[in-house]
N, C-alpha and C positions, 0 to 999 in steps of 0.2 A: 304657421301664423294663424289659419282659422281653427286651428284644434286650441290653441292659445283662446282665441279673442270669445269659441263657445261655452270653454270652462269656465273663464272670467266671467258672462252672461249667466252662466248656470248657476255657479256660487254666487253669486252679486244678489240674483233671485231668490238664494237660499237664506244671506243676510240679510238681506232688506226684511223678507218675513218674518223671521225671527225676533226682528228687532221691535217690530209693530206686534206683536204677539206677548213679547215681553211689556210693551208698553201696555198693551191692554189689559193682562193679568195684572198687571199692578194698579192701575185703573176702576176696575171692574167692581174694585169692592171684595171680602178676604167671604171664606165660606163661613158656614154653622158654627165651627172650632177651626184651631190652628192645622188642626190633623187633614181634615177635608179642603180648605184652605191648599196644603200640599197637594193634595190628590187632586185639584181644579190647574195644579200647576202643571202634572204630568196628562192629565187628561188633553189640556188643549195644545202642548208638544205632540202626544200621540196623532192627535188629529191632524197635527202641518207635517208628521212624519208620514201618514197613510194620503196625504194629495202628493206631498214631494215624489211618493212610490207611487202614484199615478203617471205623474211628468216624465220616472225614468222607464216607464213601460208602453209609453203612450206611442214610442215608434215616429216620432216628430221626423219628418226626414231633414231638419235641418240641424239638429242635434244628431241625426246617425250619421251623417255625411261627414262630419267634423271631428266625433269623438269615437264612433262604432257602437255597435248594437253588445256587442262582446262587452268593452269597458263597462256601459251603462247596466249593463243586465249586473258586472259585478257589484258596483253600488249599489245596485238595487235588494241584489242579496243582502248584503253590509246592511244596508238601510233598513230590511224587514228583519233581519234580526235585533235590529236598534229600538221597532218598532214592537216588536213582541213581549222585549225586557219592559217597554215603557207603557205598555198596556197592561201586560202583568201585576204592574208595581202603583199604575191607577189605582185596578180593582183592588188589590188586596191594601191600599192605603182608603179606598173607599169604605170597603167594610170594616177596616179599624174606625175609623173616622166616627161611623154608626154606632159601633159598640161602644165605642169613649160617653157621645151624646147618650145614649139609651139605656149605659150603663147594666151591656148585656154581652153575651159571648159572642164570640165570633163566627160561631156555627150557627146559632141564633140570628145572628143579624143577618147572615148570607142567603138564611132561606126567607127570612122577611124580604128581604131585596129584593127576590127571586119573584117574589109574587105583585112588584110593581111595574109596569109594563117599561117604563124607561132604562131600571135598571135589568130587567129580561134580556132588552136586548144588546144591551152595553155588555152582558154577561154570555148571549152567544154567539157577538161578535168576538170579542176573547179567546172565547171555545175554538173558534175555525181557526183566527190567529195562528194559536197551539197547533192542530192539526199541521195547517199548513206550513208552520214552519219547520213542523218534525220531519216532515217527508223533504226538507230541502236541506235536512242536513247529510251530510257527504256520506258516511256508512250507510243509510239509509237509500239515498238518492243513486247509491251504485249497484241498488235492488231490485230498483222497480225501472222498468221498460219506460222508456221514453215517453210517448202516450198515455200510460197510468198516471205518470207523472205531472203531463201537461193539463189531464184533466180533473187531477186532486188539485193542481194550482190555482186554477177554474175558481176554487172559494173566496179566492179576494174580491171577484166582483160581490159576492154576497158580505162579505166582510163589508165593503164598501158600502152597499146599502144600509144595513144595518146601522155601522155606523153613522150614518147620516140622520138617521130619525133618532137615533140615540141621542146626538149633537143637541138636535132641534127640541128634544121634548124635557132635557138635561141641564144640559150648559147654562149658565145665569150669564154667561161671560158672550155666548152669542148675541143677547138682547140687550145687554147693557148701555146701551146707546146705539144710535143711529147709526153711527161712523161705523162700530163693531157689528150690527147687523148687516149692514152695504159691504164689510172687509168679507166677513166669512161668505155671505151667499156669490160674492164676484171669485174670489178665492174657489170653490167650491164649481163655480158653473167654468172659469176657464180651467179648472186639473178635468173634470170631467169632457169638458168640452176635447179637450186637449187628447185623451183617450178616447173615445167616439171618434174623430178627424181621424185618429192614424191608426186605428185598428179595426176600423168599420167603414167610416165613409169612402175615405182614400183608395182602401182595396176593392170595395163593392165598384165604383166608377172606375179603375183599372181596368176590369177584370170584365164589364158592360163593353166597354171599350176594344179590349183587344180580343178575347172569345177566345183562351188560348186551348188548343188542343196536341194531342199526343201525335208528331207525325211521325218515329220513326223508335223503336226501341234495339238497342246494340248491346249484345254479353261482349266485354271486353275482355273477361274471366271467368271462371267455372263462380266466382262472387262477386265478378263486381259489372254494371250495369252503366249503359247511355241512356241517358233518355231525350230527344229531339222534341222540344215544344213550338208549335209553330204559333200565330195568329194574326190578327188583322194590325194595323198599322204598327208593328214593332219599331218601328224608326223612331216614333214618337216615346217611346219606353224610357225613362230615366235611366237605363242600367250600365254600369260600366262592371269591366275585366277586374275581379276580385273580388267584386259583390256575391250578396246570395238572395235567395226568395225562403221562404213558407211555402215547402207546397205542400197541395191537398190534392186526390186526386177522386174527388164525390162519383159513385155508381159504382166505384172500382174497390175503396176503402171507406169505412164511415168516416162522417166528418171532422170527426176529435183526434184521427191520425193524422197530425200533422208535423211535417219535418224541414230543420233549414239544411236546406245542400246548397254548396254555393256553385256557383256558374263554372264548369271548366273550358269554356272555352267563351271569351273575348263575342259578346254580342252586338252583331254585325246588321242587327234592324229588319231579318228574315227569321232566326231562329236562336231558342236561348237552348244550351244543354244543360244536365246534369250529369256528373258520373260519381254512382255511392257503391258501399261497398256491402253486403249482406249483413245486417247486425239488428234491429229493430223489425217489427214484422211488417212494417211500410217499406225499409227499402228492401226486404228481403221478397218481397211481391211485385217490386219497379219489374223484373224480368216478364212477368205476366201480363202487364199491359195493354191492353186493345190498342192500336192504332184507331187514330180519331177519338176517342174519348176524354171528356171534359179536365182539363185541369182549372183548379184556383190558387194563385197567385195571390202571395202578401212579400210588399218588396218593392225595388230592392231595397236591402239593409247594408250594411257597412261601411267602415271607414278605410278597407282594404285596399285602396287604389291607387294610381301613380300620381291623384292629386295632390298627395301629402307630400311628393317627392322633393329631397334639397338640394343630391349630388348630380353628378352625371354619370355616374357609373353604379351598378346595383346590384345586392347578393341578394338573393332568391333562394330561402332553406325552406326544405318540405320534409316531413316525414310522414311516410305510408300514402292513407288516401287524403292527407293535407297537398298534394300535388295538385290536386282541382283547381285548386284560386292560382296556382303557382304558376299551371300552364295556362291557365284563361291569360295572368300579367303577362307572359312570355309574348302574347300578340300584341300589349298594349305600351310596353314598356321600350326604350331608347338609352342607345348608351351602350357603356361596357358591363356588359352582362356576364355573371357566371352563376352559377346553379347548384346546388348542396341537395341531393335527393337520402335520404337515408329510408332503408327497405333490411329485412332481415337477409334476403335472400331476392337476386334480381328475377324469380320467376313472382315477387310479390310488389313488383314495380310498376303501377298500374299506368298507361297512356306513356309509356316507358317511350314507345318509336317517338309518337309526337313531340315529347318534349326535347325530346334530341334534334329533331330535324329544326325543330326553332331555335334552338339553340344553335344550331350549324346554321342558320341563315342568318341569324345575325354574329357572327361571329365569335360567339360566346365560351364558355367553358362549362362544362357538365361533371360534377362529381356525384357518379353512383357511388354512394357508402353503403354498405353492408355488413352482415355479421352480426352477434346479437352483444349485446350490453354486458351481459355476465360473462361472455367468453372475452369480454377488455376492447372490442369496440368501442372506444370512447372517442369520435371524432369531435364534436359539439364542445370541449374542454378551452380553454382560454388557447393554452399552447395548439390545440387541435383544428380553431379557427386561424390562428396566425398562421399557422403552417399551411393551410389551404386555401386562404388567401389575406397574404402578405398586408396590402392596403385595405384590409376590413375598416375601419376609422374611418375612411375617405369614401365610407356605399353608404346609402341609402341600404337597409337588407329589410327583407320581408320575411315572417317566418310564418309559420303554420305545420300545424300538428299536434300530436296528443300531448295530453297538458305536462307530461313529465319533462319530455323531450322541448316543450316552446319552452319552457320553466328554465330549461339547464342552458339551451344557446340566450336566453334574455340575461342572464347571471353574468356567462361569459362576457358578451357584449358588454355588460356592463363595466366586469372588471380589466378589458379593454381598451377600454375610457369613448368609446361607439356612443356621438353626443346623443339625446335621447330623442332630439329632433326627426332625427335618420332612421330609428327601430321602429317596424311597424310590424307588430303580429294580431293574429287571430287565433282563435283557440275554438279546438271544433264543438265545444258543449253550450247551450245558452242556458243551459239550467245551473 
């Protein structure tokens, strides 16, 4: 019900401006020619697409709570590529537009453009667009390090600037009346306000608050790490079993390595853990840690929790180091429980004793699966779920793990008939 009633508030906001947008372009009065005329259509689309990709970034925690930080980040992808076609196809309807009036080329017209300060910077807001969306596409984005990547992404806020004095010294459609001046600057000051609140202020007042530091670091494997966060009033912490944080760990790492690990173990208002596996050069350093030194904290995020729950009884599938939010639920969750762990091999089962012993305390059931995919391991398969467990239909199941593996147990579920109320996964990449 509230993942329903946020979507409906999400879209309803999406409509409404649209709708006031389209009113206003038709409104506003048409351009120079019919050509430019278009190109002021796709211009002030571009502009309600790059605040919307504020909204889905802005980390609101009452849209994470309801929808996840996961979903939102996929629209958001979706949305800046939406964003990128529609800025593209501005500019380059821009510069036609010039050359039709000027009755000049279009090479011509571009560097004339180039040398007015309005269209400058409409042209290297564009520019980063471009960048930024090449390094998000998927061949690419399976190149570059985590960290390179977060802080090549970094260019939206300048995109974002630019933009905006772009708007302001451009647009005829921002001033054309009062009403359209009072829409875009309130438009404009709640998407930015929106991002400020949940990516700066929110965390900086956390983080004042609770001072959290490193108390205890644990090799659980020859790769894979605990990390023990202690600090002051954790009781008062929003966090629940399934969630995860942003951590940064400043003096230890610089501050542009930042990584989401979600919580494995259920926080209990003393201490939040982590457990990551060696793969990036942030957590492949978590083993070095000083005890006592400073962490910061952005979080929590997700919609991973037992709040979304509708049955009484619950499937639990993990694979690899997706067992973290699995065993954090295992404290948080009630009911008939069983548990789906897939690992190649059980010396790669990581928090392996713990999640057993929870599982035998609440009476639960444990299927270690193993064996690797190409030698015909295929548990995750429609018949494969049925087979190990009969009344899948009637759980709530939670899944988590790498995308190939959430991808093929969501499919099955699907063709299953596993209504869509009851599937709750998470998927470990937010990029």
């Amino acid at each position: 019900m509230m993942v329903a009633q946020a979507r409906w508030a999400l879209w309803t906001f999406v409509a409404v401006n649209i709708l006031i947008v389209e009113v206003l372009f038709f409104t506003a009065g048409a351009g120079k020619n019919s050509v430019l005329t278009v190109a002021k259509f796709f211009g002030l689309h571009a502009a309600l697409l790059l605040l919307f990709q504020l909204l889905l970034i802005a980390r609101l925690p009452w849209l994470d709570r309801r929808i996840g930080m996961d979903r939102l980040t996929v629209w958001h992808r979706w949305v800046g590529f939406g964003l990128f076609w529609t800025i593209l196809t501005h500019a380059f309807i821009v510069v036609l537009g010039y050359a039709v009036l000027d009755d000049a080329t279009m090479a011509r017209t571009f560097l004339a453009l180039a040398g007015v300060p309005a269209s400058l910077l409409g042209m290297c807001a564009a520019l980063l667009v471009v960048v930024t969306a090449a390094v998000s596409l998927r061949p690419v984005r399976r190149r570059l390090r985590y960290e390179t990547w977060h802080a090549l992404h970094m260019l939206v806020y300048l995109v974002l600037a630019l933009a905006f004095v772009h708007q302001l010294l451009e647009t005829t459609t921002f001033t054309s009346s009062a009403l359209a001046f009072a829409y875009w600057w309130v438009l404009w000051i709640f998407a930015v306000g929106a991002l400020l609140a949940g990516r700066v202020v929110l965390p900086l007042l956390r983080n004042a608050r609770h001072q959290f530091r490193v108390e205890a670091v644990v090799p659980e494997s020859d790769n894979v790490v605990s990390v023990y966060v202690t600090g002051r009033q954790l009781d008062r912490l929003p966090a629940r079993a399934g969630q995860f944080f942003v951590w940064r760990f400043p003096g230890h790492h610089s501050w542009w390595r930042a990584n989401p690990f979600s919580l494995s173990a259920a926080p209990r208002g003393h201490s939040l853990r982590l457990t990551a596996k060696a793969v990036g050069d942030t957590s492949a350093g978590l083993r070095s840690l000083p005890v006592g030194s400073k962490v910061f904290l952005e979080g929590p995020y997700g919609a991973f929790t037992s709040a979304h729950r509708a049955c009484r009884g619950v499937l639990l599938i993990a694979g690899g180091v997706g067992i973290t939010p699995i065993r954090a639920l295992l404290e948080d969750v009630t009911g008939d429980v069983v548990v789906l762990y897939r690992v190649r091999d059980e010396r790669d089962a990581v928090l392996l004793g713990e999640v057993r012993s929870l599982v035998a305390s609440r009476g639960g059931r444990l299927h270690l699966l193993t064996g690797r995919t190409a030698d015909g391991a295929r548990p995750f398969t429609p018949d494969g779920l049925r087979t190990l467990v009969p009344d899948v239909t009637g759980r709530d199941v939670y899944v988590c793990g790498p995308t190939a593996m959430t991808s093929a147990v969501l499919a099955s579920l699907k063709t299953l008939g596993v209504p869509e109320r009851q599937v709750h996964s998470e998927r470990f990449a937010l990029a």
